[in-house]
N, C-alpha and C positions, 0 to 999 in steps of 0.2 A: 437563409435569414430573409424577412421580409424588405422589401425596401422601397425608396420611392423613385420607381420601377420609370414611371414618364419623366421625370427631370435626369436622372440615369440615363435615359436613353437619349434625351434634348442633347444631353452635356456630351455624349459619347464622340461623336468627330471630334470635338474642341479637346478632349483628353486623349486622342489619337495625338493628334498633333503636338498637345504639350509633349506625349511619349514620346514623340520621334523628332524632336525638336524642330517643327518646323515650324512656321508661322504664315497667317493670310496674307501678312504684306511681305513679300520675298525679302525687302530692303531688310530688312530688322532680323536679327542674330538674336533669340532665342535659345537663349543657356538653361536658365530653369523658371518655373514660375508657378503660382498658387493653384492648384486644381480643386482646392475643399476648404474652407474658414468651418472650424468643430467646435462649437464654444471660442475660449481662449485661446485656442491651438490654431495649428495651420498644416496642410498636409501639402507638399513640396511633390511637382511631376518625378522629380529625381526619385523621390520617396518611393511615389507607386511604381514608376518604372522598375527598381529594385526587386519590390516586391512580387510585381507579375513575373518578373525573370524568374524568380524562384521557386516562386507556385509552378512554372512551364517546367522549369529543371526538375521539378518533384514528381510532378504528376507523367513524365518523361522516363526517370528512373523506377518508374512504378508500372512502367507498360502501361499508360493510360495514356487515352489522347485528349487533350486538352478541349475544351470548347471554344466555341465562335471568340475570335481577340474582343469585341463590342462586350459580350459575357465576360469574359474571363475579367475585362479590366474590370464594369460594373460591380461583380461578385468581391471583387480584389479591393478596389475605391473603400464599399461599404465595410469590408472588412476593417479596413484600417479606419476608417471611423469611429466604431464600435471600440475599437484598440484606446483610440486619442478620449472619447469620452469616460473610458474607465481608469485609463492612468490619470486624468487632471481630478476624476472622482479620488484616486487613493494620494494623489499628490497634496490633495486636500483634507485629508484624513491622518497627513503624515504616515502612508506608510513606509518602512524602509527595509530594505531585505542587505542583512549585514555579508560583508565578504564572505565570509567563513562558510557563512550557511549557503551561498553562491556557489561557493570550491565545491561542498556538498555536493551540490546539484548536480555539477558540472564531471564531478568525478561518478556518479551515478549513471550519470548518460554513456561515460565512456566506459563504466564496467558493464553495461547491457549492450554494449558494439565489442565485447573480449575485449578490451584496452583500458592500458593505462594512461593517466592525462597524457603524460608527453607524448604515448602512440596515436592518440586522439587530435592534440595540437598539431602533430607531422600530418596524419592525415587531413585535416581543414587546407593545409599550408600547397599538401599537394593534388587539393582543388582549387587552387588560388585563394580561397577564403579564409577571411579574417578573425581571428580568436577573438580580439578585442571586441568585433560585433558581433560576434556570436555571445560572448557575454553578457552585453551589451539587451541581446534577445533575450535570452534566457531570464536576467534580472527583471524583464519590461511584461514577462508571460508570469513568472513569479509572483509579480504586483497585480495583476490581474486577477489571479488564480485566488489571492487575499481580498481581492474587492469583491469580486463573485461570492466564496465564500460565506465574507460578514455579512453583505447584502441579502442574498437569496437563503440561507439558513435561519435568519431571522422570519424568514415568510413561509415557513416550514412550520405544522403541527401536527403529529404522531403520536394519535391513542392509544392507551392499551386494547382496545378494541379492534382497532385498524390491525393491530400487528398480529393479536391471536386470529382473528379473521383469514388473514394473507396465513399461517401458522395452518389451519385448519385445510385451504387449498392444497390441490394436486400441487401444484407449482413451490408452495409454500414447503411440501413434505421434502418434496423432491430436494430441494434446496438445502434441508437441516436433515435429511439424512447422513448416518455414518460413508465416511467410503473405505475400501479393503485393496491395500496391496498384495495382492495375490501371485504365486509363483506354482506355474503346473505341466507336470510331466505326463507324457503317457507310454503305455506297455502297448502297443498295437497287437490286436489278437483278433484274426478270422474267423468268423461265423460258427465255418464247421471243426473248429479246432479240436481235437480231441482231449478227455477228458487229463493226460497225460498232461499233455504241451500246457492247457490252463492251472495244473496243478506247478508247473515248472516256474509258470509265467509270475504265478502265487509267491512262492518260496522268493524270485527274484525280488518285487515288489519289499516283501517283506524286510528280506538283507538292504535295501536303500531301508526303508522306514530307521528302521535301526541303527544304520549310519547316523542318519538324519539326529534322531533322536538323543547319539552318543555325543554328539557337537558338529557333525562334519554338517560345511555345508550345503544345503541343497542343490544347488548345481552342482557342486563338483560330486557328492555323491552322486545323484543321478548321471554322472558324467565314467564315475568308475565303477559303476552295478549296471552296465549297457551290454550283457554274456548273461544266455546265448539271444537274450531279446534287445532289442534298442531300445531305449528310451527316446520321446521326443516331446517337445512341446515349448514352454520358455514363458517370457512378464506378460500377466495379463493386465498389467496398469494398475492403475489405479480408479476403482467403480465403483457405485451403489449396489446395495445388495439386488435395487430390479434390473442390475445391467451385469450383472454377476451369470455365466452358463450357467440353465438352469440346474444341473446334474450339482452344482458348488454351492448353489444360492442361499440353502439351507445352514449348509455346512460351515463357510467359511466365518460366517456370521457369530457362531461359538466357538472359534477357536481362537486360544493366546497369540499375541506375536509372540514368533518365534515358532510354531506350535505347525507339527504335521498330520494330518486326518489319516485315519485309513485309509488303505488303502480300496479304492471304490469300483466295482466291476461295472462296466456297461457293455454293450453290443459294441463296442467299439473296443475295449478290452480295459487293461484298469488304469487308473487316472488316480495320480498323487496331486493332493495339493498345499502348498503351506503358506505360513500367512506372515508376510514381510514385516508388513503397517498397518496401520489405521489412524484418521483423522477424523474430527468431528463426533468420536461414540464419548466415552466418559471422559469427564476431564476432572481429576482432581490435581489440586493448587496448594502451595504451601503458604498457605495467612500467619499474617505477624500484625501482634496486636501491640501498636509502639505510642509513647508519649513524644513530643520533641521541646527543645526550645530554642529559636530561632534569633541571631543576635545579626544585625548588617550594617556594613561600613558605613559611613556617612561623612557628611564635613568636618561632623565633631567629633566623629568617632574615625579613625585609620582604618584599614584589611587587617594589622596587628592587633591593635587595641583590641577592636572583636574577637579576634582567637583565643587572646587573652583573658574576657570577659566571660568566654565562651567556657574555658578551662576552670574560670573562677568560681564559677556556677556548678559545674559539675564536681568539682571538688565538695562544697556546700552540700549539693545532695548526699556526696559518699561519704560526708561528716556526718549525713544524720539528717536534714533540713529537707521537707516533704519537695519532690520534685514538681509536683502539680503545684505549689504554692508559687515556687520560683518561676516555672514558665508563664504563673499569672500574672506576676509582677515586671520580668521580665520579657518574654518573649514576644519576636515583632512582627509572629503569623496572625493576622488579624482572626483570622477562620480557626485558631485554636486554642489561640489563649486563654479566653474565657471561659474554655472548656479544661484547664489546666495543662494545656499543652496535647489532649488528645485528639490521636486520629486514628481511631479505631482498629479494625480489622483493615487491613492493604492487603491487595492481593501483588503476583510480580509484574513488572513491567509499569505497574502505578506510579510509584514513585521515580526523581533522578536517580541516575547512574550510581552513582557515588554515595547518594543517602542511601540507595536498595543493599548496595555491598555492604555499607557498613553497620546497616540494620543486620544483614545476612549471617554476619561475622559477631555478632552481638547475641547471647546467651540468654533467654528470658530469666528476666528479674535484676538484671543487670544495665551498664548504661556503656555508651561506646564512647570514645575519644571524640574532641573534637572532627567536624567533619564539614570540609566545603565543598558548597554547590555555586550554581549561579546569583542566588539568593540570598546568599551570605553564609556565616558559621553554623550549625546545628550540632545538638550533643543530642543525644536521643537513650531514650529508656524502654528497652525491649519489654514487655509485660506479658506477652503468651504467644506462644506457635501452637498452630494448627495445620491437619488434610482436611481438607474443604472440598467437595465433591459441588462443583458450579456447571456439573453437565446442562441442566433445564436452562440456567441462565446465560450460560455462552451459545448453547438453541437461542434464545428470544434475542440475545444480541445481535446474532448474522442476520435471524430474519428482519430484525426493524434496522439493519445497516441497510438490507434489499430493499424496503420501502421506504426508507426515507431515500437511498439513492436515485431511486424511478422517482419520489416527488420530486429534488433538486434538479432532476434535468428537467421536467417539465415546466419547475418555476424558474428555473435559468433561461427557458426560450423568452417566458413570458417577460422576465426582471430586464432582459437584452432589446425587445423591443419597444417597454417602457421607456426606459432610458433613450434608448432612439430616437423615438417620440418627442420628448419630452430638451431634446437636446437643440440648439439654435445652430444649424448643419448649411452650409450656403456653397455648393457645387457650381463653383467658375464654370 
């Protein structure tokens, strides 16, 4: 990150000192004291002191050796800088990141370390380090992570052009190709094998195929059809068809999951292959074409009252009384009521938790019980299921997630130094 690299370097003894507590007049005792005024804010020697320790401890646990101490604090100072200017930016914004969604977080960290919270808190405990600041962190990178976001996404613009362009590229192909989990054994056979031994080697091949094919599965047939030849080979991961062996590349390409190829002779002798998975080739989706009407608690209204209102309405529908009339009159989804409560075709994972199930659970032509979200009560009126084949469009979504991702880091350096700039920063 850029920085102002001569006042850093001016201030560098003086923030040695604040680190190690010393001071130019001996007399004077030196506990803690201001190294950086950041706007409003203030950034405390104790602070950075902290902070350098950890970046050493990290960069330590990582087989890296640290840089020159004058470096590591300057890099460390402006960092926290950078920190102090974007929280008093989201402090000012009101943002707030609720417990719950914190726990979240925090149990997410500890299921990517095998651990559960509590094995996660024991292990902090038996680094001497503190849960409370470690939460503490996590909440203050959370608010961060929402400042950046709103900020730099708003300076973000993404053509249809831009993304069929990047679509159209080597890089872009490479990217929105399928990939094939593949499982492959081989018959090992010499050169000059006679014509015997390859008619034997045949027959065996075969009796796996056929296992295969009757339900057994692949390993373990090839595991029990290894007489009088071995079988060998195992996972080739998970590839695009240009990183597929070429002898497969063709092949694996048309086959179902599930599904075992002939078996295939080469110079090398013959090679089974079967096809685990695949991600990224078709994707068809099951759409639900739903109405809703949307009732939320308020001063003058209870959490009951709503469920109640909620009930009362849908009863009205199933008396007879048009449901799009009701969610016009009624419902208090701004975005659909005018429209009679419609929100077209959803796909899954669109909608809440709790509305998707109980959409899911709902019959087209039919209306579900009440049902709560965060949002309040919802009754909803299923109108049509469909297979929806969104292969081309979940293609164009990965590739303009790719481009819009590579512009958000470039406009994040730019948005960070702005702000820098732009900040009233005074290095005791």
């Amino acid at each position: 990150m850029n920085v102002n690299t001569k006042t850093l370097l001016l201030s560098a003894g003086i923030i040695c000192m604040a680190l190690t507590g010393t001071s130019v007049q001996a007399a004077t005792e030196v506990i803690d004291q201001v190294v950086a005024i950041v706007d409003d804010d203030i950034i405390m020697a104790s602070e950075l002191r902290e902070r350098v320790s950890a970046v050493s401890d990290n960069l330590a646990a990582r087989g890296i050796a640290p840089p020159p101490d004058n470096e590591l604090i300057q890099e460390t100072l402006d960092r926290l800088i950078l920190e102090s200017i974007q929280l008093q930016k989201g402090q000012r914004a009101g943002v707030r990141i609720p417990d719950e969604q914190l726990n979240q977080a925090i149990k997410r960290i500890a299921a990517q370390n095998n651990m559960t919270l509590e094995q996660f808190q024991q292990a902090l405990e038996e680094r001497n380090q503190s849960y409370g600041a470690m939460r503490d962190q996590i909440r203050r990178e959370m608010i961060i992570q929402r400042v950046q976001a709103g900020n730099v996404n708003q300076r973000i613009q993404i053509t249809d052009q831009e993304v069929g362009n990047f679509m159209g590229t080597q890089e872009g192909q490479s990217l929105t190709q399928p990939q094939y989990h593949a499982l492959h054994a081989l018959l090992a056979l010499k050169p000059d094998s006679s014509a015997s031994e390859v008619a034997t080697a045949r027959a065996q091949v075969d009796r796996t195929v056929k296992s295969i094919r009757g339900g057994e599965p692949f390993k373990e047939a090839v595991n029990a059809n290894n007489k009088p030849y071995p079988l060998t080979g195992g996972d080739l991961g998970w590839r695009k068809p240009d990183e597929l062996p070429s002898i497969f590349s063709t092949i694996v390409p048309q086959l179902a999951i599930g599904e075992t190829a002939d078996p295939i002779l080469s110079d090398s002798g013959f090679h089974l292959v079967y096809l685990e998975a695949v991600r990224g080739k078709e994707k068809v989706v099951t759409q639900t074409k739903v109405r809703h009407i949307l009732i939320k608690p308020s001063e003058i209204l209870t959490d009951t009252q709503a469920r109640e209102l909620a009930a009362e309405l849908r009863a009205r529908a199933l008396a007879g009384e048009e449901f799009a009339e009701l969610a016009t009159e009624y419902s208090e989804d701004i975005g659909s009521a005018q429209e009679g409560g419609e929100l077209g075709w959803t796909n899954p994972g669109q909608m809440m938790p709790a509305f998707e199930a109980a959409m899911a659970k709902t019959p087209p032509g039919q209306m579900s019980a009440p049902v709560q979200t965060q949002y309040g009560w919802h009754v909803l009126k299923v109108e049509d299921r469909r297979e929806k084949d969104v292969t081309d469009q979940a293609t164009r979504a990965k590739a303009t997630d790719f481009v819009h991702q590579r512009k958000y880091e470039e406009e994040l350096d730019a948005w960070l130094q702005q702000i820098r700039d732009e900040a009233f920063v005074d290095i005791k």
